[in-house]
PATOR-532070 format. One record per residue (C-alpha): residue number from 1; residue in three letters; x, y, z. Coordinates in steps of 0.1 Angstrom, whole numbers, padded with zeros to 4 digits. Layout:
% residues N
n,res,X,Y,Z
NUM,ALA,X,Y,Z
...
***
This chain:
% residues 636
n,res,X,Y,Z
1,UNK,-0097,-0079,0371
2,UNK,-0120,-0106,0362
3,UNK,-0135,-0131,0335
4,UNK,-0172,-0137,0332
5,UNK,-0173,-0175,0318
6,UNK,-0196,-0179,0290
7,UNK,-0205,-0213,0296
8,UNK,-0211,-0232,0335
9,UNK,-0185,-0251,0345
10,UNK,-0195,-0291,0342
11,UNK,-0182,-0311,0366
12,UNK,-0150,-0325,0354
13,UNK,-0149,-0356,0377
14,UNK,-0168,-0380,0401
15,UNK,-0151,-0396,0427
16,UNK,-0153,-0435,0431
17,UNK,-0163,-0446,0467
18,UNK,-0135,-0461,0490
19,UNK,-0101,-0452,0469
20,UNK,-0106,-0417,0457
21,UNK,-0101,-0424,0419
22,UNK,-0116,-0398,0399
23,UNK,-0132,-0399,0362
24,UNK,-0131,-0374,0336
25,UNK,-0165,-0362,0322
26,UNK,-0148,-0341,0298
27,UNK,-0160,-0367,0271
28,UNK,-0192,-0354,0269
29,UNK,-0185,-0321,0258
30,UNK,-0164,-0306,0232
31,UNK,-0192,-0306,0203
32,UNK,-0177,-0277,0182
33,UNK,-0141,-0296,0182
34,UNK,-0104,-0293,0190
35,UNK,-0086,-0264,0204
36,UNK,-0042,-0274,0200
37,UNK,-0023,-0257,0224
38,UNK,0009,-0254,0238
39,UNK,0018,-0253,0277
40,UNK,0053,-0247,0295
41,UNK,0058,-0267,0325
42,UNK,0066,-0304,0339
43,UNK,0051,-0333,0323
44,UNK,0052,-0357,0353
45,UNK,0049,-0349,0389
46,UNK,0044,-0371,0417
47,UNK,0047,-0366,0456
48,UNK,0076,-0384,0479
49,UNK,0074,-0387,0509
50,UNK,0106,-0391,0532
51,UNK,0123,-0389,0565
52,UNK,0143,-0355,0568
53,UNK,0176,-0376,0562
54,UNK,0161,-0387,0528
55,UNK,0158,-0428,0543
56,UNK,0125,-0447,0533
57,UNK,0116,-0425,0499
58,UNK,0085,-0434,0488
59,UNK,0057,-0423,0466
60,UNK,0027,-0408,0488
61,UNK,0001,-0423,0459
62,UNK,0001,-0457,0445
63,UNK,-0016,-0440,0416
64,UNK,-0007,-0416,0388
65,UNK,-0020,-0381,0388
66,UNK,0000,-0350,0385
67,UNK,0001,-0338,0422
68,UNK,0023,-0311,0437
69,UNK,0026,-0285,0461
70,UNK,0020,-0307,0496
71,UNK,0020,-0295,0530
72,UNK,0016,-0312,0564
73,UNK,-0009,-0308,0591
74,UNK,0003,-0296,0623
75,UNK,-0004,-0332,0638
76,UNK,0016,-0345,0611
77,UNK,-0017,-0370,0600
78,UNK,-0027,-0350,0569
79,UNK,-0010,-0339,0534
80,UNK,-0031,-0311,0515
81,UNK,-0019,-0311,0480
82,UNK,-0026,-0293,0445
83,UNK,-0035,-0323,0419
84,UNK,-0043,-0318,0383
85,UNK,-0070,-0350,0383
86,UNK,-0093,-0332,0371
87,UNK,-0076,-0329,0331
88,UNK,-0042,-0319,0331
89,UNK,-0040,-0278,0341
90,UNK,-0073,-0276,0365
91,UNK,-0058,-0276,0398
92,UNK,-0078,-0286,0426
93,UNK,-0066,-0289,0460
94,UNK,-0069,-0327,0479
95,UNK,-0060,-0340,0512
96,UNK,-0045,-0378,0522
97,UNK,-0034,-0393,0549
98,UNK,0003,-0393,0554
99,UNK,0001,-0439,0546
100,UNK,-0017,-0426,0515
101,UNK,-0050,-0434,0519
102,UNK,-0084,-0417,0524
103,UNK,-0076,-0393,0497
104,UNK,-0104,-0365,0497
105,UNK,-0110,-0337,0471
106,UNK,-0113,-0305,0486
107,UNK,-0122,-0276,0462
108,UNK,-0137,-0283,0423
109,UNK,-0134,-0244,0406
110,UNK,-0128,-0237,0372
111,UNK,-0101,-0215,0386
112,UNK,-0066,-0222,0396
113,UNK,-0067,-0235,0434
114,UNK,-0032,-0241,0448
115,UNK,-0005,-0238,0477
116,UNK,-0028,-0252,0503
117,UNK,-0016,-0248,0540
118,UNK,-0034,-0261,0574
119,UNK,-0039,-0238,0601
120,UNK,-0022,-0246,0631
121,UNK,-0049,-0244,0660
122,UNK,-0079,-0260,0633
123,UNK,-0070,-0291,0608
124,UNK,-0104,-0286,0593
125,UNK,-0090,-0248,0579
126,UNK,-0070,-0245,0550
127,UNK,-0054,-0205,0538
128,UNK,-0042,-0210,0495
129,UNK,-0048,-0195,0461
130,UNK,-0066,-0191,0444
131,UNK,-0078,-0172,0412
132,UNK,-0117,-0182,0417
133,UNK,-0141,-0151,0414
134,UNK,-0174,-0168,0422
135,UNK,-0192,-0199,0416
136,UNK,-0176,-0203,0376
137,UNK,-0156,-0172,0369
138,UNK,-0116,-0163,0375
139,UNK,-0093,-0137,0373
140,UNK,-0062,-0128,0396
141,UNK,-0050,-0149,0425
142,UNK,-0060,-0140,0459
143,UNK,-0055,-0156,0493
144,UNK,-0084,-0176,0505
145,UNK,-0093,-0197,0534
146,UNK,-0118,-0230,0535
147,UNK,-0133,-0250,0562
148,UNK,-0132,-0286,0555
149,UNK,-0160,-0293,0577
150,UNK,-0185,-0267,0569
151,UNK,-0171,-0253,0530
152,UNK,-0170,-0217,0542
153,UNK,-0147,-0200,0515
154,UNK,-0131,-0167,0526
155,UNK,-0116,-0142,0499
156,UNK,-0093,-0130,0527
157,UNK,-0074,-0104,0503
158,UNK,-0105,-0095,0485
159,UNK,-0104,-0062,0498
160,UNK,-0069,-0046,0493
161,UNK,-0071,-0016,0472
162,UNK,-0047,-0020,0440
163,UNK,-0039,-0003,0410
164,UNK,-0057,-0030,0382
165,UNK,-0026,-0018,0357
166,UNK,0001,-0030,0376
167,UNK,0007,-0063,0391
168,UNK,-0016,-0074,0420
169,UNK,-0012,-0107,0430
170,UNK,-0008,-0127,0462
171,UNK,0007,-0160,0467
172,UNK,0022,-0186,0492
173,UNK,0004,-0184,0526
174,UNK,0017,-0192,0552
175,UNK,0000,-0196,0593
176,UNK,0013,-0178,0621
177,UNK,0018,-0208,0650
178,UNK,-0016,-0195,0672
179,UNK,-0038,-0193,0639
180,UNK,-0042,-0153,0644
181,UNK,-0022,-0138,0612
182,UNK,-0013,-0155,0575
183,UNK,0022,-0144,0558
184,UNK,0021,-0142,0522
185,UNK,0040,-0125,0494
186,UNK,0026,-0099,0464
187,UNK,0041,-0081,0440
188,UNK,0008,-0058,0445
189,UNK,0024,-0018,0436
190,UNK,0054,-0029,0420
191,UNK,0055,-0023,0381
192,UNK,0058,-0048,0349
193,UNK,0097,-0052,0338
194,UNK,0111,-0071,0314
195,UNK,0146,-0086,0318
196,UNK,0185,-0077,0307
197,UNK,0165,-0042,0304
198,UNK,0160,-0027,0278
199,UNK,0159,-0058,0260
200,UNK,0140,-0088,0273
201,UNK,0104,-0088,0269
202,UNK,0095,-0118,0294
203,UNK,0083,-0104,0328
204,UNK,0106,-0103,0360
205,UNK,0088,-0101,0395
206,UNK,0089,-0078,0424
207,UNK,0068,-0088,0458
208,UNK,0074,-0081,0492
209,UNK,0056,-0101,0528
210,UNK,0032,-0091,0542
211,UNK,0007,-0103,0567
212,UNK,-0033,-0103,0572
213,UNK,-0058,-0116,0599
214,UNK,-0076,-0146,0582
215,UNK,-0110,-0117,0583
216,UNK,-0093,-0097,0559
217,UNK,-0082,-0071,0585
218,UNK,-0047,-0056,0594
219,UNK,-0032,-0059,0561
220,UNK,0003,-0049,0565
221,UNK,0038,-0048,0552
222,UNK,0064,-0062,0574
223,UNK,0094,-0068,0546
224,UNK,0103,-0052,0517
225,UNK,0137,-0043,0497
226,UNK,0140,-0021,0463
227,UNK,0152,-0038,0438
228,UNK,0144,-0072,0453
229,UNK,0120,-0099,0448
230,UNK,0111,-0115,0484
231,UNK,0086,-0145,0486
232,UNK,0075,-0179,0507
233,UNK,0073,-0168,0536
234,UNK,0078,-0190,0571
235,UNK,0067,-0182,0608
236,UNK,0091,-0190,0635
237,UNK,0076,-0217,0659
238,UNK,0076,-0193,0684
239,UNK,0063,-0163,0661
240,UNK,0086,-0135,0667
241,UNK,0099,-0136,0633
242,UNK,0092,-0142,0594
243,UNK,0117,-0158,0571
244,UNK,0116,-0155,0530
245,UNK,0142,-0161,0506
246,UNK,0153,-0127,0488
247,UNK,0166,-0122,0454
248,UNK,0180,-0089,0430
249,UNK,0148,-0087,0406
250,UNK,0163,-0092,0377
251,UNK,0173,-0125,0390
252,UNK,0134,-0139,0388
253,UNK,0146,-0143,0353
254,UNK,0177,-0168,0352
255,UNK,0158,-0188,0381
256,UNK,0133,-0201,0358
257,UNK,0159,-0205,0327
258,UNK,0179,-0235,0325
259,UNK,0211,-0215,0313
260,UNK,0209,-0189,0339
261,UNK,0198,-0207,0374
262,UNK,0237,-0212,0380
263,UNK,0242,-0174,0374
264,UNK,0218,-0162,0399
265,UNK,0218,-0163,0438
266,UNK,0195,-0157,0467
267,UNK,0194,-0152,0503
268,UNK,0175,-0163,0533
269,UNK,0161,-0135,0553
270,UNK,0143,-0132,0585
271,UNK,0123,-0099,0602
272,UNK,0117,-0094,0638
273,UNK,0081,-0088,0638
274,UNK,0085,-0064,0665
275,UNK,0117,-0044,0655
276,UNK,0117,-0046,0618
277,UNK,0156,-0058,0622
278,UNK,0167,-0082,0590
279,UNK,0187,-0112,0596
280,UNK,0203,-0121,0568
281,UNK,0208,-0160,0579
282,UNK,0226,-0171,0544
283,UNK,0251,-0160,0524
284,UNK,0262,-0188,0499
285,UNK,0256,-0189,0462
286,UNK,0225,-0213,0445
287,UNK,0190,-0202,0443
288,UNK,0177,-0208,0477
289,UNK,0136,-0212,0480
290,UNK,0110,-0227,0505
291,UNK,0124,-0220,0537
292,UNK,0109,-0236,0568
293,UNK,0119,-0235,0601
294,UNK,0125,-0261,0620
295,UNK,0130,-0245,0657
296,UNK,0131,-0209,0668
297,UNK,0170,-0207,0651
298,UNK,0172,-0234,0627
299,UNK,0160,-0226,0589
300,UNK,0157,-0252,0561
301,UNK,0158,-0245,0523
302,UNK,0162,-0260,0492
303,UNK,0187,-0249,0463
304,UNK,0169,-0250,0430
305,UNK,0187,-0265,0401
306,UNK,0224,-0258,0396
307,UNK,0257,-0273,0406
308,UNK,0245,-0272,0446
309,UNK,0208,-0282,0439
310,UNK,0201,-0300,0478
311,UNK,0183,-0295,0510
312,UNK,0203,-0272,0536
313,UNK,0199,-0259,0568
314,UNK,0210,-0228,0583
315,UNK,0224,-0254,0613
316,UNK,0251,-0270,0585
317,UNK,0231,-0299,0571
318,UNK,0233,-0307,0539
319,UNK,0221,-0333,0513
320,UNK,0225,-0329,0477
321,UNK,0198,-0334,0453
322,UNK,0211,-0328,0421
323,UNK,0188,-0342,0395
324,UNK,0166,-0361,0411
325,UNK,0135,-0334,0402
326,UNK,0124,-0325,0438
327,UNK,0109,-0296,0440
328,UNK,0088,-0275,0464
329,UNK,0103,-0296,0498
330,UNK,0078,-0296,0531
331,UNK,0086,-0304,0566
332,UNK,0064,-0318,0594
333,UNK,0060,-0295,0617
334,UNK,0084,-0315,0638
335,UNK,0110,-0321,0615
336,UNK,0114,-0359,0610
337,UNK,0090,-0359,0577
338,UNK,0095,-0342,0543
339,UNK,0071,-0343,0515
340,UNK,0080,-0328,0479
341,UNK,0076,-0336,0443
342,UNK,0095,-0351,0420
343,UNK,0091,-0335,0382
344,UNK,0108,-0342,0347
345,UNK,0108,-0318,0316
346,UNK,0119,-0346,0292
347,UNK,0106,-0362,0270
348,UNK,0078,-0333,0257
349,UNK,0047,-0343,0261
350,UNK,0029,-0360,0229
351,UNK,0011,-0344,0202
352,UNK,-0029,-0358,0212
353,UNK,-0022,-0355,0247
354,UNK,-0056,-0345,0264
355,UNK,-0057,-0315,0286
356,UNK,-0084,-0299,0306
357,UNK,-0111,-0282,0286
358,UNK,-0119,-0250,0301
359,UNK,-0148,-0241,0273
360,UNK,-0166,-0279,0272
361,UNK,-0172,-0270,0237
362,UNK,-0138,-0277,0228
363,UNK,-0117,-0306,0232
364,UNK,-0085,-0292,0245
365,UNK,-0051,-0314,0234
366,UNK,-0013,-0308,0234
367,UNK,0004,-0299,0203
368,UNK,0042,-0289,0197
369,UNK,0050,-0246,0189
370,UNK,0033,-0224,0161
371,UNK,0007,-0248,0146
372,UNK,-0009,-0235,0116
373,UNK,-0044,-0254,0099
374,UNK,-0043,-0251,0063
375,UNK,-0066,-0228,0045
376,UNK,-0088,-0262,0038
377,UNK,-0087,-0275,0074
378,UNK,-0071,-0306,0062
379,UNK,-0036,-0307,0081
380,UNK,-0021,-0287,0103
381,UNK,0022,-0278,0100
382,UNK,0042,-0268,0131
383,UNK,0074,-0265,0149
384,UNK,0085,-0295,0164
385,UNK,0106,-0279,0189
386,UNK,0104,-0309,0212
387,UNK,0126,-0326,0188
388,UNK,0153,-0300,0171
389,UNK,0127,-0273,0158
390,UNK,0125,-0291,0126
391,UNK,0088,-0285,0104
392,UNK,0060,-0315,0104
393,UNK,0030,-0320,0087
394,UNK,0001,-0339,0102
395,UNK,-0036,-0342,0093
396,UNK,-0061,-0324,0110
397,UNK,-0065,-0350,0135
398,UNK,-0029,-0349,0139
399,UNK,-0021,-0387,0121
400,UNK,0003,-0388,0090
401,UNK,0029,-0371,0105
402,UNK,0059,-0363,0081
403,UNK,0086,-0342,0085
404,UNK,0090,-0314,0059
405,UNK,0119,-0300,0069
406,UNK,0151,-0311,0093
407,UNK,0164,-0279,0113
408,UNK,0196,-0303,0122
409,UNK,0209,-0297,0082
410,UNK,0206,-0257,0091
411,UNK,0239,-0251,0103
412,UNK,0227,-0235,0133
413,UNK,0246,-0236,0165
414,UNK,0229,-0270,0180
415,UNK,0228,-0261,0215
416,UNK,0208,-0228,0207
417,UNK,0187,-0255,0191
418,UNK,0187,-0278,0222
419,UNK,0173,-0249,0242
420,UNK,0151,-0237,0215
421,UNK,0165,-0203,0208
422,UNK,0174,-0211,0173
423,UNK,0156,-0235,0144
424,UNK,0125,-0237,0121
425,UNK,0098,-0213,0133
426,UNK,0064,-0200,0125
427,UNK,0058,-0223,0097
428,UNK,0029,-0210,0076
429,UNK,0012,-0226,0045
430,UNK,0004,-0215,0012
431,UNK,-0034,-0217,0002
432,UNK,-0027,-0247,-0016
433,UNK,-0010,-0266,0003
434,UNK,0019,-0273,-0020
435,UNK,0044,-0249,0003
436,UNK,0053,-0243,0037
437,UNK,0072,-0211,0045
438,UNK,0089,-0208,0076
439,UNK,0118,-0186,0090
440,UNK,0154,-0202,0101
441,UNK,0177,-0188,0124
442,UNK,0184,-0175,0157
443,UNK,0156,-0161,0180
444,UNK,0148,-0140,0205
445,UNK,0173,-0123,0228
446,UNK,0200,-0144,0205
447,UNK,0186,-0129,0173
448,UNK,0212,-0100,0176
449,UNK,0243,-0128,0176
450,UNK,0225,-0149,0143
451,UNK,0212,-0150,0114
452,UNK,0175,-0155,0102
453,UNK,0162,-0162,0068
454,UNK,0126,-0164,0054
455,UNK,0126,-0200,0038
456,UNK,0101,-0218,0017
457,UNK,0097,-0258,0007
458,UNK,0076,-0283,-0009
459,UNK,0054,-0302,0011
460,UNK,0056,-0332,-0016
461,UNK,0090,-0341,-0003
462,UNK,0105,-0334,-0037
463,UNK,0129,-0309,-0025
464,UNK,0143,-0332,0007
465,UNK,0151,-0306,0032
466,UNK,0171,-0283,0008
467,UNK,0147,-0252,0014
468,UNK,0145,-0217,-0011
469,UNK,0158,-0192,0006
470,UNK,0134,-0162,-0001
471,UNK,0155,-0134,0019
472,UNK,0194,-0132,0024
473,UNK,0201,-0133,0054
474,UNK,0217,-0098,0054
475,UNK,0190,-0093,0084
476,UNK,0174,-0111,0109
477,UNK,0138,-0119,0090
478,UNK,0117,-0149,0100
479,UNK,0085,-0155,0116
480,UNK,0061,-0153,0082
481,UNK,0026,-0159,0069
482,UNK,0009,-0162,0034
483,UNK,-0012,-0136,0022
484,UNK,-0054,-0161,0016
485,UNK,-0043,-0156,-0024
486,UNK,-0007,-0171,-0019
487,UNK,0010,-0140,-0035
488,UNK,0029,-0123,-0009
489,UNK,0046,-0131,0026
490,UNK,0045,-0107,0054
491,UNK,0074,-0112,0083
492,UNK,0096,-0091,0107
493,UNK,0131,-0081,0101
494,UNK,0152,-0073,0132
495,UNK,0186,-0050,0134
496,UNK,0201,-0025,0158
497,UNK,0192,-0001,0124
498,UNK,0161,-0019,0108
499,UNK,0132,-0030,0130
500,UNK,0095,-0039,0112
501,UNK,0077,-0056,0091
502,UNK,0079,-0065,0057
503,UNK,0057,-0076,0023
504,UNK,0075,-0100,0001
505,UNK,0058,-0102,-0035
506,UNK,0067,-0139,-0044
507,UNK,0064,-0134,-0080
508,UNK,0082,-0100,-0080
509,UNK,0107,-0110,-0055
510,UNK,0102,-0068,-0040
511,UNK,0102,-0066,-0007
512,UNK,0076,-0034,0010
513,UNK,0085,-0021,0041
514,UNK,0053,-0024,0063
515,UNK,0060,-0010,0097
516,UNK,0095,0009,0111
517,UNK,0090,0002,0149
518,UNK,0096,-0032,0171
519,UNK,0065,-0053,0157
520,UNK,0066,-0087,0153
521,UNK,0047,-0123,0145
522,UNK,0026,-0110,0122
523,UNK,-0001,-0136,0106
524,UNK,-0026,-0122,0079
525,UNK,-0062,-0128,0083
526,UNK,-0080,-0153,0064
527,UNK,-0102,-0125,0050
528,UNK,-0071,-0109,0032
529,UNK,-0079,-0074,0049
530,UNK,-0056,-0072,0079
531,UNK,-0024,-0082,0094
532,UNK,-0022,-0089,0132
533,UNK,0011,-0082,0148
534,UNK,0028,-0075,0183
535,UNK,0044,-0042,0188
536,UNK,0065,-0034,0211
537,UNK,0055,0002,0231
538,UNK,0083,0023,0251
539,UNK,0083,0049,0277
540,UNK,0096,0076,0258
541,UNK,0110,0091,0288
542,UNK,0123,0054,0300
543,UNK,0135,0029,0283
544,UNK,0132,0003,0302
545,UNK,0094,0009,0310
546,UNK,0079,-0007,0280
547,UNK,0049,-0034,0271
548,UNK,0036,-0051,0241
549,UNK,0000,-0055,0228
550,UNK,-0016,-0066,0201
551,UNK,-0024,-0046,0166
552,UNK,-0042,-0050,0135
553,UNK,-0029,-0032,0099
554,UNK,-0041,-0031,0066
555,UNK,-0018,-0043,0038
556,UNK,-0012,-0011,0024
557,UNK,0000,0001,0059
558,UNK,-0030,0023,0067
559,UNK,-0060,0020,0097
560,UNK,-0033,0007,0124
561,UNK,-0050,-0003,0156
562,UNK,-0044,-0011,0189
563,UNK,-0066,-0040,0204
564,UNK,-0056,-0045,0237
565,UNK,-0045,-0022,0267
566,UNK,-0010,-0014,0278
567,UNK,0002,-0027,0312
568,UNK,0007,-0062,0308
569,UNK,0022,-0081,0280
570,UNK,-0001,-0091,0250
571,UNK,0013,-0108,0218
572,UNK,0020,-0139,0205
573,UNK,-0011,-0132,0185
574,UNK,-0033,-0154,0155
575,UNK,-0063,-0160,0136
576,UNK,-0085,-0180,0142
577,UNK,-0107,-0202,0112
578,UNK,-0133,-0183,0120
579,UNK,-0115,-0147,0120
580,UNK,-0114,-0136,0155
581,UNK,-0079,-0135,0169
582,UNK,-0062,-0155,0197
583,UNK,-0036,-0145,0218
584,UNK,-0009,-0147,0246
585,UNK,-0019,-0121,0279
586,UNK,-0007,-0115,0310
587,UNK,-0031,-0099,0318
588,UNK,-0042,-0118,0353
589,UNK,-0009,-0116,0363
590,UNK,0013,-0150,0379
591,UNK,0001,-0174,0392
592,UNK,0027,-0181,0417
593,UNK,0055,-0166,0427
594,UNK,0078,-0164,0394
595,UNK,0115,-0177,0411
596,UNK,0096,-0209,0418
597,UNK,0091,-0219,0379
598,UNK,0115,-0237,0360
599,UNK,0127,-0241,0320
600,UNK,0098,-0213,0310
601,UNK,0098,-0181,0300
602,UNK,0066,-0161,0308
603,UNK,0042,-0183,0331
604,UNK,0018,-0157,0332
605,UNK,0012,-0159,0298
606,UNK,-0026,-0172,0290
607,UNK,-0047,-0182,0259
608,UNK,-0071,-0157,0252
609,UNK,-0099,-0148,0223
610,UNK,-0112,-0118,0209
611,UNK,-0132,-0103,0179
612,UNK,-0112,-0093,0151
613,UNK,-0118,-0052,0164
614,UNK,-0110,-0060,0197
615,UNK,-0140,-0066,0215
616,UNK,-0151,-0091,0237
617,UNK,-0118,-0103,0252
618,UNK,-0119,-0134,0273
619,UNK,-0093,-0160,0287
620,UNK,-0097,-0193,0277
621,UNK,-0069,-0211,0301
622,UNK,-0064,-0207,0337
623,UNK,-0036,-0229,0348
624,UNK,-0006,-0223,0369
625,UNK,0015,-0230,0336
626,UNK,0026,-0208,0306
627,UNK,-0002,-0209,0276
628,UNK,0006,-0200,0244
629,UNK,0000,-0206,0208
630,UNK,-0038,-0217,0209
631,UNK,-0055,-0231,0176
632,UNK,-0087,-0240,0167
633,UNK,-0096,-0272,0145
634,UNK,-0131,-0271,0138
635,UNK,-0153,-0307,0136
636,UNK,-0153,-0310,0096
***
């Protein structure tokens, strides 16, 4: 599966002689104007660098620049790292010296480029992902290799056969000690599942290890468990055996949630390569990931968020870690060195803030959940979810902020708010400007336990933040948009007995059911003649097998359509100013191994754009992060 770019990638930095210090080029573009957006993931991340024991912390890089991912070279002189320097999302892969200096950018693809490790018996080879499919184009993540010296790139997985409807993706490789084979982990032949089946729509993940030759030869399987999710693999130094941590699936989920990592558990694993005979070398609760060994017995992990968040080895040692951010921890290859990074969450990132443009056309910038530009294109209102999933108001060019409406008067449970399951969402305005509608409740898999009501206010200030209620809460209704002419409201209602959408006649108050099955976010087109929504499609002979993709409906409930394919999820869908419709796919699968995210919910959610029948369907992010709620603001 693949993406043919529309436009040639422009080279989104030059690097200054002597320190490595790259510019951003992205000014030039970005003629036809601003694409908002909204991305899951940390909002600083720098690299430490340590002895094992934790003594003489330091940051690897005097200067800022959202780095991650770091490795050593066998000789313990070199760090490869994923950076974002490029525009915040483009990951290119770097190298520095362990004092910091002689930084050198290694790859500069459109494409995600990431989890860089150095062969053993050549420091001028590298093995990662990467999502590149030629000079300018991406699509799923493979395993690559590059040589420094020369710039050979080889597509080492580019030749495994794989069913392009279920997930195909390989991650995190890792060298066997004489160079000859690279571990890695896919979830290539397991299916799509949701989560709490047959309920949560967010995907879980299923991979196993296996191991190649870096010519693409002798592809094989040498773990795997039903029901488990197995992944970052780790040679032993003396290459009898691979270790992986190793999780239930369903427990991909509450890894990357915040109220779940302390309910979930994994194990480290190790295969004899010879025998096939599992060693299960842990057995402790915490979410244990990035194993590495340090000798042919001794195993260290790290515990991922939770009460026992630390570095551990299998030998006893421990060192707890508990808030301090550090995340994906590396060991020199003789043990006395550790490199990670250290990442925060909080506070959001700022409306404005710049992010890499993958169409140049387009100046790509942070915005907070569910903006909507007025029919005009004079201000955009949003969720500030951020904050307490209250509504604001800005301008177009997002000054004269004002707050419209203040979630924290709701009545709604506050720490459902804190974790953004509950509040003000899907603002949407009325043609004139002079209302907002929005829905207020709980969402998502708490919509069963809470209410949700369709709400409407002023956007003069005149009615404070004392909203009309339009619906009555009897069921769960939210998530609305205006009809062009500023009649009529169309939004979901959700029960264990009433599922669909509805049409609200504002003058009438009469309410016309729409739709009878599991569709949601609808958002009428600016046209007046159709209604895009997500639907929700089951197995009929499985539950729990089920996707969702993105529709089209007339008002009067005739000419449904499907746009997109089943397989992977598609939603999250809306028009665009100039009528086509962009959306959230999963299409291209994860870009890393799912256990490995935090506070998210789908990361392999990206922004795409399509005509309003469906046809030319194209990504318009490729980040490691979760995209979602894309919208354009035109130059006036």
């Amino acid at each position: 599966m693949q993406f043919k770019l529309k436009f040639r990638h422009i080279a989104a930095c030059a690097a200054l002689a002597g320190n490595g210090v790259l510019l951003s080029t992205q000014a030039l573009a970005a003629t036809e104007g601003t694409l908002l957006l909204n991305r899951l993931g940390p909002v600083t991340s720098d690299l430490y660098i340590a002895n094992a024991d934790g003594s003489d912390e330091h940051k690897l890089l005097a200067d800022e620049g959202f780095d991650y991912h770091a490795s050593f070279s066998k000789d313990g002189q070199w760090i490869v790292f994923t950076s974002e320097r490029a525009g915040l999302g483009e990951s290119d892969l770097y190298r520095v010296k362990v004092d910091g200096s002689h930084m050198q950018k290694l790859t500069d693809h459109i494409a995600v480029d990431d989890a860089a490790v150095f062969s053993p018996v050549n420091p001028n080879v590298i093995a990662f992902v990467s999502s590149r499919r030629g000079a300018h184009d991406f699509g799923t993540t493979n395993i690559w290799t590059l040589n420094i010296a020369t710039g050979a790139l080889k597509n080492v997985t580019a030749n495994i056969k794989f069913d392009p409807s279920k997930p195909h993706s390989f991650f995190r490789p890792s060298w066997s000690p004489d160079g000859k084979w690279i571990a890695l982990s896919s979830d290539i032949g397991s299916d799509w599942r949701g989560h709490n089946l047959p309920v949560g729509w967010e995907r879980t993940q299923e991979s196993s290890i296996y191991v190649i030759r870096p010519d693409g030869s002798g592809w094989h399987q040498v773990a795997t468990r039903t029901g488990y999710d197995e992944g970052s693999p780790t040679w032993s130094p003396d290459g009898k055996r691979v270790a992986f941590y190793e999780t239930p699936v369903e427990s991909t989920w509450g890894a990357h949630r915040p109220e779940g990592i302390n309910n979930v558990s994994s194990q480290i694993v190790s295969v004899d390569l010879a025998t096939h005979e599992r060693s299960e070398l842990t057995s402790t609760p915490g979410f244990k990931v990035f194993p590495q060994y340090l000798n042919d017995t001794t195993v260290a992990y790290h515990v991922k968020g939770g009460d026992t968040e630390g570095l551990y080895t299998t030998a006893g040692v421990e060192r707890a870690t508990r808030n301090t951010g550090i995340r994906s921890p590396r060991y020199s290859y003789d043990g006395k060195k550790i490199v990670y990074e250290k990442v925060s969450f909080r506070p959001a990132r700022a409306n404005g803030t710049p992010l890499f443009s993958f169409d140049p056309h387009w100046k790509y910038t942070y915005i907070d959940v569910f903006p909507q530009l007025s029919a005009d294109r004079k201000q955009l209102v949003y969720t500030e979810k951020a904050i307490n999933s209250s509504i604001a108001v800005v301008n177009a060019d997002l000054s004269g902020y004002d707050r419209v409406y203040d979630a924290s008067k709701s009545g709604l449970d506050p720490s459902l708010v804190q974790k953004g399951l509950a509040g003000a969402f899907q603002p949407t305005w009325s043609p004139d400007r002079k209302w907002v509608a929005f829905g207020v409740g709980s969402w998502f898999f708490t919509r069963a336990g809470g209410p949700g009501k369709i709400m409407r206010i002023k956007t003069d200030g005149s009615m404070g933040s004392h909203a009309e209620a339009l619906t009555d809460g009897s069921v769960n209704a939210g998530f609305p948009s205006y009809s062009p002419d500023g009649t009529k409201l169309v939004y979901r209602v959700w029960s264990e007995k009433e599922k669909g959408l509805r049409i609200l006649d504002l003058e009438t108050r009469k309410t016309t059911e729409l739709t009878t099955g599991e569709d949601n976010l609808p958002g009428w087109s600016p046209d007046g003649t159709k209604i895009v929504f997500t639907r929700k499609e089951v197995n009929p002979t499985d539950p729990n097998k089920f996707h969702y993709d993105v529709y089209t409906i007339k008002p009067d409930g005739s000419d449904v359509r499907r746009l997109t394919t089943p397989g992977s999820n598609q939603g999250h869908a809306v028009w665009t100013y100039d009528g086509r419709i962009a959306y959230c796919s999963g299409e291209y699968g994860f870009r890393d191994e799912l256990a490995l995210y935090d506070n998210s919910f789908q990361p392999d959610g990206q922004n795409w754009v399509m005509n309003a029948d469906g046809s030319d369907q194209h990504a318009i992010t490729d980040t490691l992060w979760e995209e979602a709620m894309p919208t354009y603001v035109p130059n006036p």
